[in-house]
C-alpha positions in Angstrom: -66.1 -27.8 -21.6 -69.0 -26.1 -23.1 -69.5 -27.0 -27.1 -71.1 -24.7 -28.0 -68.3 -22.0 -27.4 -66.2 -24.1 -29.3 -63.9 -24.8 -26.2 -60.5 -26.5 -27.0 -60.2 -30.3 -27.1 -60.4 -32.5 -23.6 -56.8 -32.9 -23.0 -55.9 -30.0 -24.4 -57.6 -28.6 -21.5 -56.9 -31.2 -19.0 -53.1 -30.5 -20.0 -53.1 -26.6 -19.2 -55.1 -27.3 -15.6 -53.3 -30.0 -15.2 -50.1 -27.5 -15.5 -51.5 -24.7 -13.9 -52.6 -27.0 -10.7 -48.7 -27.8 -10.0 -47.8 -24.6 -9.9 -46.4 -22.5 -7.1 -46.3 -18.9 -6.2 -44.3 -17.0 -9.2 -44.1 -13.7 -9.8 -47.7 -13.0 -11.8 -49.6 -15.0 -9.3 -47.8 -12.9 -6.4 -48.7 -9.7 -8.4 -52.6 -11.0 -8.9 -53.0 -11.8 -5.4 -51.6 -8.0 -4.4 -54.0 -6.2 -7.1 -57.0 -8.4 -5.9 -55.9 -7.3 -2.3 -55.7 -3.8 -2.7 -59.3 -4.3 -4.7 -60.1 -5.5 -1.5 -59.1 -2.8 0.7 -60.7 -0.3 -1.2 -64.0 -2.6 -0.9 -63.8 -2.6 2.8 -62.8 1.0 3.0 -66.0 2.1 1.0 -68.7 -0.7 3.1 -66.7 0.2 6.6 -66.6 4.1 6.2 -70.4 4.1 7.2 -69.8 3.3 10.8 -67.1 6.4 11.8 -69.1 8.6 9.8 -72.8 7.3 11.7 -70.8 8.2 15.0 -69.6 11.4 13.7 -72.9 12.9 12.5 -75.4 11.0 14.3 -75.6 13.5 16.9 -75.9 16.9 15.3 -77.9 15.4 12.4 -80.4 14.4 15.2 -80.5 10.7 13.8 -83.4 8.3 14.8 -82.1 4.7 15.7 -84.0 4.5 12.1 -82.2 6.6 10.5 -78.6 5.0 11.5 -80.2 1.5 10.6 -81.4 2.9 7.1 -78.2 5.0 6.3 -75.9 1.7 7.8 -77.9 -0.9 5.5 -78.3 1.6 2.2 -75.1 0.6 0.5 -75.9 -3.1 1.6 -78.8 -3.0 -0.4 -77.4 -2.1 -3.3 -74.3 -4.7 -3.1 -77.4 -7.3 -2.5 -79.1 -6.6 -5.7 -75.5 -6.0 -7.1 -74.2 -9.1 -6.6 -77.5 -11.6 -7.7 -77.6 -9.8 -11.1 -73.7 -9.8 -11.7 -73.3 -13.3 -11.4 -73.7 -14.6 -14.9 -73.0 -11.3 -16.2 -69.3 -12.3 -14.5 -69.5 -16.1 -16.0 -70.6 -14.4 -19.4 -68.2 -11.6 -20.1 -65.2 -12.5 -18.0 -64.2 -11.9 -14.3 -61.6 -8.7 -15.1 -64.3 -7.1 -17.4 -66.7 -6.4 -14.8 -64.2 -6.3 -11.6 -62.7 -2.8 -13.8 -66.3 -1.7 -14.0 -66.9 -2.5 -10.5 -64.3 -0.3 -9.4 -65.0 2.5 -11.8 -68.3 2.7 -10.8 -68.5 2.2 -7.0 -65.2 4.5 -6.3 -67.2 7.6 -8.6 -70.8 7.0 -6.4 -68.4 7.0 -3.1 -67.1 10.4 -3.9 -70.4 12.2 -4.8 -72.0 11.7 -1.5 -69.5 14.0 -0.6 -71.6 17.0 -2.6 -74.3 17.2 -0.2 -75.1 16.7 3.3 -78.8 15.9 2.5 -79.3 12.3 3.4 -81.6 11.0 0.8 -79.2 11.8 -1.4 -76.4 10.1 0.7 -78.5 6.6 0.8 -79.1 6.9 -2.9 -75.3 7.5 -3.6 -74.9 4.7 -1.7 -77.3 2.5 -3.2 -75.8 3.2 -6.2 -72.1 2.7 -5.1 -73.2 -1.0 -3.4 -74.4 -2.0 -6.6 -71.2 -1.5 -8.1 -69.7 -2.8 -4.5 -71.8 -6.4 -5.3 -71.0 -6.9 -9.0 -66.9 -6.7 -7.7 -67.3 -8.2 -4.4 -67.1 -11.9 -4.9 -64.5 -11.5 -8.1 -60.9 -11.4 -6.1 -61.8 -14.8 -4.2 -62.9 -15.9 -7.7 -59.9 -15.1 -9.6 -57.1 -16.3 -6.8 -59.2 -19.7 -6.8 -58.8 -20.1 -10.6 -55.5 -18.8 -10.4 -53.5 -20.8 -8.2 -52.6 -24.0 -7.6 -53.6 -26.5 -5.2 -50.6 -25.8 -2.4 -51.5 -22.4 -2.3 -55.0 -21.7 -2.7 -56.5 -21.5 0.8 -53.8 -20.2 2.3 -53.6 -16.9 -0.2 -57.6 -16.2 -0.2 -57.3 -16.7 3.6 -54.1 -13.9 3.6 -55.4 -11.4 1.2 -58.8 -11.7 3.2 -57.2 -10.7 6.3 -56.0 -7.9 4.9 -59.4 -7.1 3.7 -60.6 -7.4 7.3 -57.5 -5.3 8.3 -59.2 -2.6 5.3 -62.2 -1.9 7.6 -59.3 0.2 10.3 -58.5 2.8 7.4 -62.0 4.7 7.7 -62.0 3.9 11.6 -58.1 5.1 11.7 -59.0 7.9 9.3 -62.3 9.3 11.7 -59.7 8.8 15.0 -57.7 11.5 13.5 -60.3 13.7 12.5 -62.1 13.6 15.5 -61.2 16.8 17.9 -59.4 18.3 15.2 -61.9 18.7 11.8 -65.1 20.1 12.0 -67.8 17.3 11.2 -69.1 18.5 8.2 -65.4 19.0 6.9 -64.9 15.4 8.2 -67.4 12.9 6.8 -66.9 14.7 3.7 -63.1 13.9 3.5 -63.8 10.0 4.8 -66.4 9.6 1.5 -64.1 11.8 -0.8 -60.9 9.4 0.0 -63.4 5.9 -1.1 -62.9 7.7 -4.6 -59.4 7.1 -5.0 -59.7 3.3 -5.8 -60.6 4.9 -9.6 -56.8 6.2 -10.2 -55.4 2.1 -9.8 -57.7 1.1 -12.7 -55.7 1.7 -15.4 -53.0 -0.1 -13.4 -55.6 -3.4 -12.8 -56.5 -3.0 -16.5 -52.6 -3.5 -17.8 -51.3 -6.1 -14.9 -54.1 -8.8 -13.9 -54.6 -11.3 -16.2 -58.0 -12.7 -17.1 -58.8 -16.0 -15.2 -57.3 -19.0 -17.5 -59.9 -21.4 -16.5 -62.7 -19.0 -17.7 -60.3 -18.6 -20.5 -60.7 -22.5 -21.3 -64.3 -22.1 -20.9 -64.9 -19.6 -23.3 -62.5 -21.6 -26.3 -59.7 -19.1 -25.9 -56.8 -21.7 -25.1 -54.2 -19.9 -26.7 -54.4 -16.9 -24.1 -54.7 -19.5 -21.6 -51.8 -21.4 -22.9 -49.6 -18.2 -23.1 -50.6 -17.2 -19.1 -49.6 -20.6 -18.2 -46.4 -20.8 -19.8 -45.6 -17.2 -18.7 -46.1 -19.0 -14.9 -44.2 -22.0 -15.7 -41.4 -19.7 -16.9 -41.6 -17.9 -13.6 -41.5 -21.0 -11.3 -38.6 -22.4 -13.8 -40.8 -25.2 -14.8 -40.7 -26.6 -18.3 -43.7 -26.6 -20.7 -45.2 -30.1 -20.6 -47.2 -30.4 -23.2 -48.0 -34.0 -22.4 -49.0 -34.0 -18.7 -52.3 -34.5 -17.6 -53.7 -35.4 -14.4 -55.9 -38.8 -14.7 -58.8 -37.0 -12.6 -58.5 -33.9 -14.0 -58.8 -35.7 -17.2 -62.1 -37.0 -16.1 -63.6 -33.9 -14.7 -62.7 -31.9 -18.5 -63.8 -35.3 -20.4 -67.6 -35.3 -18.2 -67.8 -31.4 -18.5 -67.5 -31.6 -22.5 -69.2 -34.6 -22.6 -71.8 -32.7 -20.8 -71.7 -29.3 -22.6 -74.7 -29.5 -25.3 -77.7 -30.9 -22.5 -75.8 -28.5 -19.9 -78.1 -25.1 -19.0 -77.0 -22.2 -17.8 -75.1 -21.6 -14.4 -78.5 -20.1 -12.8 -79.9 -23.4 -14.4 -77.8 -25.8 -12.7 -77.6 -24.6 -9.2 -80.9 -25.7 -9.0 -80.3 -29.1 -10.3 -78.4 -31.9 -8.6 -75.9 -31.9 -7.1 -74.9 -28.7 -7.0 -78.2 -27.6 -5.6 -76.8 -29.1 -1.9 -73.8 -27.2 -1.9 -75.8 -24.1 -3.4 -78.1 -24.1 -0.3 -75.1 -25.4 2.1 -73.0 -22.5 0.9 -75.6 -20.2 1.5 -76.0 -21.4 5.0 -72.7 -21.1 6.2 -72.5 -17.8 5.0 -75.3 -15.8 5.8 -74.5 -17.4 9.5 -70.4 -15.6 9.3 -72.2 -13.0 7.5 -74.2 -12.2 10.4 -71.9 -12.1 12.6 -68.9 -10.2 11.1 -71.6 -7.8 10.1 -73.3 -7.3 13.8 -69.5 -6.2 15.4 -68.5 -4.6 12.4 -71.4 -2.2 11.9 -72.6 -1.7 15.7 -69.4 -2.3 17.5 -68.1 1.4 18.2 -72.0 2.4 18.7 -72.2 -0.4 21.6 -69.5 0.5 22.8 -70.2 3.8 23.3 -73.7 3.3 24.8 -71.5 1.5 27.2 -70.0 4.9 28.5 -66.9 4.7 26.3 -66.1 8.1 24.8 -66.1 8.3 20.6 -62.4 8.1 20.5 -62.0 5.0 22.6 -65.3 3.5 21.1 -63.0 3.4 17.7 -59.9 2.2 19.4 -61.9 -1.0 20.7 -63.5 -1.2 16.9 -60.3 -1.3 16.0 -58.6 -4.0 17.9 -61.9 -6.0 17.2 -60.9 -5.9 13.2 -57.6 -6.6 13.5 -58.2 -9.7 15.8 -60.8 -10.7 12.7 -57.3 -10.3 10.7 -55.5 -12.5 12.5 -58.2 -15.2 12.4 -58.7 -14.9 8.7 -54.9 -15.5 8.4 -55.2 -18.6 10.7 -58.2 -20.1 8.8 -55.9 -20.4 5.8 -53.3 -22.7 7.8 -55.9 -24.4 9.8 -58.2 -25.4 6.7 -55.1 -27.1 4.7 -53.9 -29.0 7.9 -56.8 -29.8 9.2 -59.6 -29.6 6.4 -62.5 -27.6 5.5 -64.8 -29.6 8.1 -62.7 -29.4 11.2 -62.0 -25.8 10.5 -65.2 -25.1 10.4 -66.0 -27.1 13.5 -63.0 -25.2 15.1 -64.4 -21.8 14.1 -68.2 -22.4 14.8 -67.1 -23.3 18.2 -64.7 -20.8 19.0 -67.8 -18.0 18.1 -70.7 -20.1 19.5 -68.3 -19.2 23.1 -67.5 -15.5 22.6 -70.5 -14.3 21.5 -72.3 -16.1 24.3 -69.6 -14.7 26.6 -70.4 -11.3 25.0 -74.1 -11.4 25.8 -73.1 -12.1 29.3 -70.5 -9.6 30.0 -71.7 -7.0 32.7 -68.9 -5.0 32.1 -66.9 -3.2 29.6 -63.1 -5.0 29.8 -65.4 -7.9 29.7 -67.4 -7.2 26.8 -64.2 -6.1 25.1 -62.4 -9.3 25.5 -65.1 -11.2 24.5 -65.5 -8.9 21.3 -62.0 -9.8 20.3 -62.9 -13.3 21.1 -65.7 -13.1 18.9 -64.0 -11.2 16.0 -60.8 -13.7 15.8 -63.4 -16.9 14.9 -66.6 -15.7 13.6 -64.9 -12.4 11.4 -62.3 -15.3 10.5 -64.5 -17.9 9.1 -65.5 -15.2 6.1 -62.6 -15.8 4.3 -62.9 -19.7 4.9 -66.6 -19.4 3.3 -65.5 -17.3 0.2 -63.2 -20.2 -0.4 -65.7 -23.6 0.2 -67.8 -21.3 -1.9 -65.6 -21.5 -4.6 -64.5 -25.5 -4.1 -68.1 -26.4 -4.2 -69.0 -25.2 -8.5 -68.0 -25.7 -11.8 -66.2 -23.4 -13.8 -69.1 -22.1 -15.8 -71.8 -21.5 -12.6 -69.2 -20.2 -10.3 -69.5 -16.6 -11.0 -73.1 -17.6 -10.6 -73.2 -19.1 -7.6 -70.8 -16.6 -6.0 -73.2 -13.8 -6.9 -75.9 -15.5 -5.5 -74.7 -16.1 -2.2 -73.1 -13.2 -1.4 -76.2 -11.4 -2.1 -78.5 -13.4 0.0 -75.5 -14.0 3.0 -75.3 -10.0 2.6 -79.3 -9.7 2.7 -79.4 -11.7 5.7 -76.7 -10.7 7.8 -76.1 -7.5 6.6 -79.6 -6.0 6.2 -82.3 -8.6 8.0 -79.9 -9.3 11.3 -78.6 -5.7 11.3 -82.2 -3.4 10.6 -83.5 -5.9 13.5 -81.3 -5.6 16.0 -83.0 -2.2 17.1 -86.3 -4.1 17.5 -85.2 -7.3 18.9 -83.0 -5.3 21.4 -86.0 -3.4 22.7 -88.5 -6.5 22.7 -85.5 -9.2 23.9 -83.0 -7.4 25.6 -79.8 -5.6 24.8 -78.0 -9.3 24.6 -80.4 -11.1 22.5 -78.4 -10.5 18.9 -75.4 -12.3 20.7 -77.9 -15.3 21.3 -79.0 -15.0 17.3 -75.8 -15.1 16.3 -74.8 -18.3 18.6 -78.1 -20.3 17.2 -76.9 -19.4 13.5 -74.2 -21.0 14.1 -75.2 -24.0 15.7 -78.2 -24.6 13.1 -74.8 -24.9 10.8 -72.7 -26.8 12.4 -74.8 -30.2 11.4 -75.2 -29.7 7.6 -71.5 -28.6 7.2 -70.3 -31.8 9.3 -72.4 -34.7 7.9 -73.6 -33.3 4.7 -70.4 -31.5 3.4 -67.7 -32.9 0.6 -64.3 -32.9 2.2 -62.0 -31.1 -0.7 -58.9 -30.4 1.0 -56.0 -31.3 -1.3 -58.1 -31.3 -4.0 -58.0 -29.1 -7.4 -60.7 -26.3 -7.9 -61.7 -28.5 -11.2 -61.9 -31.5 -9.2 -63.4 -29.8 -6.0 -66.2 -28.1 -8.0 -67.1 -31.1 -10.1 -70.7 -31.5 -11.3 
């Protein structure tokens, strides 16, 4: 712990993680994971509503293959500058601070690009709104990690991710009901106007999710840390034990302390040893499930359709894709505590290495669907898996940082590189050649994860992100 924020004695500390680490599901931790989900949902809602609304309008607006790119990546952007500068501002001022900001601020932008159909002002709404998006994007994985304890970590952030894939069907459920029976312009206008509404559950976040107690350690505030963890014990019917403490947590407190006066800042230290391996591991494995996830995601519905599929059952496929990405992100969870975070990986890699390479193959459309469920079930379901390594792989006091930092360059790569190139690389390479991208990302991965990775299954998030 840092000294210089007069953080509370070592076993002070080590007691409450120690504590907190045994814990396991109660009633606060339940209600944390359900306010980080519906966060979640409203994230997905306001990054996924660009695709419907792109099919909608893309005809009468007479959009370029430029335009759709530069509308589809606009909000990207912003979440990609969003997210690099919020990460120490989320170490600094706390993790429910900004996330009520976030949500604030990205629900209002979503709503005013209802006001005008003009779409300059549409990518700069959205701009704005993916800042917002970034600075709240890597928080819920953040706050569940430092939350719970050991025997439920992966498979929660694995659960509530699913339903955050499962998020990206409201806009694409919302446009199959508008379609035939709006107008357009009523339509896209309603699909933007409902990624407003997250801003009515703030003053619910704001009185019922509690500030993350490890951060709360950090920052030399152990009596609200102390009082969170004894309101859990009392919920799981555990006793206070003021005396127990984990021998290697122990360690990891005493070396972090120890370590608190020559410590820099989190920006600092991902750039020193060792965290600066994981840093640049982390951000390979997820600009690779970035890239993917974000190729079916954003362009499914419009392949689809170029395919000779009509709107309505261009969204019905999009559909099923995301909810097989559901299911896998709920199967990472289970897979990653039985068999670990490197043989789930392995598994995962694998499993969309073969349908994407199927995909590019298919000369058909039942084909091309199958193997787009294929694809959405392990590559769509290894996001979830790298939110959590990310989190296993830091301190407390860089892992804001660090999340910030890679999902802003895993967005700028898969979400705005891959995506505004597909165009091009389609037209020099052939309609299949993404499908081939995405298989060589993955198999570039594959080696560092295997034989340069820490294996932290089982493991606490203090021990697991030790320095």
């Amino acid at each position: 712990m840092d000294k210089t924020t007069a953080a509370p004695e070592v076993m002070v500390t080590a007691n409450l993680l120690s504590r907190l680490d045994r814990l396991p599901m109660t009633r606060t931790a339940l209600l944390t994971t359900i306010l980080v989900t519906v966060i979640w949902v409203a994230e997905g809602f306001e990054t996924g509503v660009i695709g419907p609304i792109l099919l909608l309008v893309k005809e009468p607006w007479g959009l370029t293959a430029q335009g759709t790119a530069q509308l589809g990546i606009a909000s990207t952007g912003g979440i990609i500058v969003g997210a690099a500068l919020a990460g120490r501002v989320i170490d600094r001022y706390g993790r429910k601070s900004v996330l009520l900001w976030g949500v604030s601020l990205f629900s209002l932008f979503s709503a005013l690009c209802a006001v005008s159909a003009d779409v300059g002002w549409i990518m700069a709404m959205r701009v704005l709104g993916g800042l917002a998006l970034g600075a709240v994007f890597p928080i819920p994985y953040l706050m569940l990690s430092e939350l719970l304890g050991t025997r439920s970590r992966a498979r929660m952030i694995a659960a509530a991710s699913a339903v955050l894939a499962l998020s990206y069907l409201v806009p694409q459920a919302a446009a199959l009901v508008m379609v035939g029976h709006l107008p357009v312009d009523l339509a896209w206008r309603i699909l933007f106007l409902l990624g407003g509404l997250p801003i009515l559950a703030v003053p619910l976040i704001y009185r019922n999710l509690p500030e993350s107690p490890r951060w709360l350690l950090l920052k030399g505030r152990a009596d609200e840390a102390r009082a969170l963890v004894e309101q859990l014990e009392r919920e799981a019917g555990y006793r206070h034990e003021n005396e127990l403490v984990h021998p290697e947590i122990a360690a990891v407190v005493r070396v972090e302390y120890e370590a608190g006066a020559e410590r820099g800042s989190g920006t600092a230290d991902l750039f020193r040893r060792p965290l600066l391996g994981r840093f640049m591991l982390c951000l390979l494995i997820c600009a690779g499930a970035s890239a993917g996830a974000y190729v079916l995601l954003v362009y499914a519905s419009v392949m689809y359709a170029d395919m000779g599929m009509t709107p309505r059952g261009a969204l019905v496929t999009t559909i099923g894709i995301i909810i097989a990405g559901a299911v896998g992100a709920i199967a990472v969870g289970q897979f990653a505590d039985r068999l670990g975070r490197k043989k789930t990986f392995l598994l995962y890699s694998v499993g969309a290495i073969f349908g994407f390479s199927a995909l590019a193959l298919s000369q058909n459309i039942a084909l091309a669907v199958t193997c787009g469920i294929v694809s959405a079930f392990f590559c769509t379901g290894l996001v979830p898996f790298t939110k959590l390594f990310t989190s296993e792989q830091f301190p407390t006091h860089a892992r804001g940082t660090a999340a910030g930092f890679v999902e802003s360059a895993s967005r700028c790569f898969g979400g705005v590189l891959v995506v505004a190139s597909i165009p091009f690389i389609q037209t020099t390479l052939g309609a299949s050649a993404p499908f081939w991208l995405i298989c060589a990302i993955f198999l570039v991965c594959l080696g560092p994860v295997m034989f340069g990775a820490r294996e932290t299954r089982g493991m606490s998030i203090d021990q697991a992100g030790a320095a």
